[in-house]
N, C-alpha and C positions, 0 to 999 in steps of 0.2 A: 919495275914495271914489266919489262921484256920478259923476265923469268914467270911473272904473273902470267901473262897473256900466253906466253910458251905452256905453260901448265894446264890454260884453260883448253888451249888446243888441242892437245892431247887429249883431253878429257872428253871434247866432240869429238873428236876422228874417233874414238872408241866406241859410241853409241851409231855412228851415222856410216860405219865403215858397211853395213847390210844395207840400207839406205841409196846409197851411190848408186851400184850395180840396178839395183828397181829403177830409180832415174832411168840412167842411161839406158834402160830396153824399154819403159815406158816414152822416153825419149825418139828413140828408133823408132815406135810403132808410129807414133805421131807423127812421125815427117813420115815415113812408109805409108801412111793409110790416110793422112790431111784429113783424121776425124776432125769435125767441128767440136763437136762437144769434149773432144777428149782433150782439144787444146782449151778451153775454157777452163776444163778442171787442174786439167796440168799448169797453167797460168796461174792459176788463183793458190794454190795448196804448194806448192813445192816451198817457198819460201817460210811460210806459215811453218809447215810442219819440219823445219831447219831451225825453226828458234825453240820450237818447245823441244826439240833435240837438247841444243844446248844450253837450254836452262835445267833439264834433266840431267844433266852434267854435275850438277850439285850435289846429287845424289850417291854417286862416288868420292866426292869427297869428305861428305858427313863416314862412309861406311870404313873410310881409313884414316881417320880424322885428320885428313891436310887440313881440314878449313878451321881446327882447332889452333895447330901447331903453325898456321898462316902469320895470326895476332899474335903468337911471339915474337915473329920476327923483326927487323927493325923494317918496318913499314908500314905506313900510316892504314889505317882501317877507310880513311876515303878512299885510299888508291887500289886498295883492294877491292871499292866495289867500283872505282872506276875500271878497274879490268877486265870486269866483268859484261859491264857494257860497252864499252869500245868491243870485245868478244863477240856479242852477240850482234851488234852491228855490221860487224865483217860478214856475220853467217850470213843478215839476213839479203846485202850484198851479195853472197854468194848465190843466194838461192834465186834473187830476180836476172844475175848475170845466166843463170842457165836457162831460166825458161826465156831470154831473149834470145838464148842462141838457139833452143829447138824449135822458137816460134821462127824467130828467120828461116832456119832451114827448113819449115815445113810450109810457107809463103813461098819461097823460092821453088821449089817442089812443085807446088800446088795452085799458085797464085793467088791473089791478095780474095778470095773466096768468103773470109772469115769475117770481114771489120766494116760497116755497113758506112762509117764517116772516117773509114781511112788510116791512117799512122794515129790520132787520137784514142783511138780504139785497143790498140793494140799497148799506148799506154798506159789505157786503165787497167788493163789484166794485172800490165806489172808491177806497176805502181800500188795496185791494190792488192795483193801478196804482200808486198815489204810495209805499204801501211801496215796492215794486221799485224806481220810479223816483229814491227818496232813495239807496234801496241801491247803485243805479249811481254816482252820486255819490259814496258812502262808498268801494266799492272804484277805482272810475278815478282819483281825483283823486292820491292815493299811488302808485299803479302810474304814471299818467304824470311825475308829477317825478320817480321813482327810475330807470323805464325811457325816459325822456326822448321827445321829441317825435319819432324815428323810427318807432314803434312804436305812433302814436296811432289807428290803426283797429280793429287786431288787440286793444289796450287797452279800446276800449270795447266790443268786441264780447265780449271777457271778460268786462268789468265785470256785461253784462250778462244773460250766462250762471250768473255767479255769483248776483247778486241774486236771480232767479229761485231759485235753487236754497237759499237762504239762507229764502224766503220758504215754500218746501216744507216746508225742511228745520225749520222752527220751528212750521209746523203739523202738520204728521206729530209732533213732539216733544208740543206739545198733545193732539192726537187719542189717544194712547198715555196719557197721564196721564187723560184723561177718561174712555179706553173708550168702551162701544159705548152707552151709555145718552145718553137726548137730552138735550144741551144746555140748559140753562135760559138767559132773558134775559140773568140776573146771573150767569152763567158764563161767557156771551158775551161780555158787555162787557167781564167782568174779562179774559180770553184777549186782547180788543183791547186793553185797555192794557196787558196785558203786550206783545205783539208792538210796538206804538207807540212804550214803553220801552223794546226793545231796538232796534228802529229810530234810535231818536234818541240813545241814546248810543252808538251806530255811527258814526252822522254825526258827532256832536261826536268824538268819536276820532278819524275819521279826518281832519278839521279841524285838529286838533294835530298826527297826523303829516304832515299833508299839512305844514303850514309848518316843521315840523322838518327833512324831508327839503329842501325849496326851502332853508331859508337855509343849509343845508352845501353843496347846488351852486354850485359856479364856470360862470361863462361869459367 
């Protein structure tokens, strides 16, 4: 597994190494200049656009066929696609831990300017990045063992189109059950764990079929 996951790493750090540097000066401007809007979209995308990185990662390895030469090895075809998402899980980790640190540092800056109900607010950006960005995950990683490594741009760029709309589509579902009256704390919270729970046995589902689908492939 260590070798798995070391391999997959490598394989992001190659695609995301022009990536970083765009961060970190879209990062800079954002606490420099406490756009509103720009923290919005910096919140919401960096994570996002961190997984469909490393699901593009796949891409390199059909072109040198490690993902051939993988299944010979003496290692189970589940655990191979468990490493894949443990993998991408880390990323999308990664991607919410930095828009909390350019959102702090642009609060601290700037003061609490941005979040009309507070630390809740500032929640939802994050958490709504690595929502999405898990959801890419739950829908690509099926889609690509079923519709195989020909198709693996068009795949995440659905993946990713879905998530988005999965992530709508369950607060629109919220929003309608709540109506128009405001929110309390503990309506909030309860609304995130619901969405977090269906999040995550999304992921774990699509974990099972993702290696149900692999171990019926032939190559």
């Amino acid at each position: 597994m260590k070798g798995l996951l070391k391999n997959n790493f490598l394989g992001v750090i190659e695609n995301i190494k022009i990536l970083f540097p765009l961060v970190a000066v879209l990062g800079i401007v954002l606490s420099v200049t406490g756009d509103a809007s720009l923290l919005h979209i910096f919140s919401f995308t960096i994570a996002p656009i961190l997984s469909v990185l490393a699901a593009l990662c796949l891409r390199k390895e059909t072109l040198s066929k490690w993902y051939k030469y993988k299944i010979s090895l003496p290692v189970k075809r589940k655990t191979i696609v468990q490493s894949y998402y443990i993998s991408h899980l880390c990323w999308c980790l990664v991607g919410m831990l930095t828009v909390t640190l350019f959102m702090s540092v642009t609060v601290i800056g700037h003061g609490n300017q941005y979040f009309y109900y507070g630390f809740r607010d500032a929640v939802t950006l994050i958490l709504g990045g690595g929502v999405v960005s898990v959801y890419v995950a739950s829908v690509f990683y099926p889609l690509y063992y079923y519709l195989g490594s020909e198709k693996i741009e068009i795949t995440a760029i659905l993946s990713l189109a879905i998530s988005i709309g999965f992530l709508v589509g369950i607060s629109m579902i919220i929003n309608i059950v709540v109506g128009d009256k405001q929110i309390s704390d503990i309506e909030y919270y309860r609304s995130l764990l619901m969405i977090l729970g269906i999040t995550g046995a999304a992921f774990l589902g699509s974990y099972f079929l993702s290696v149900y689908i692999f171990q019926k492939k032939e190559y």
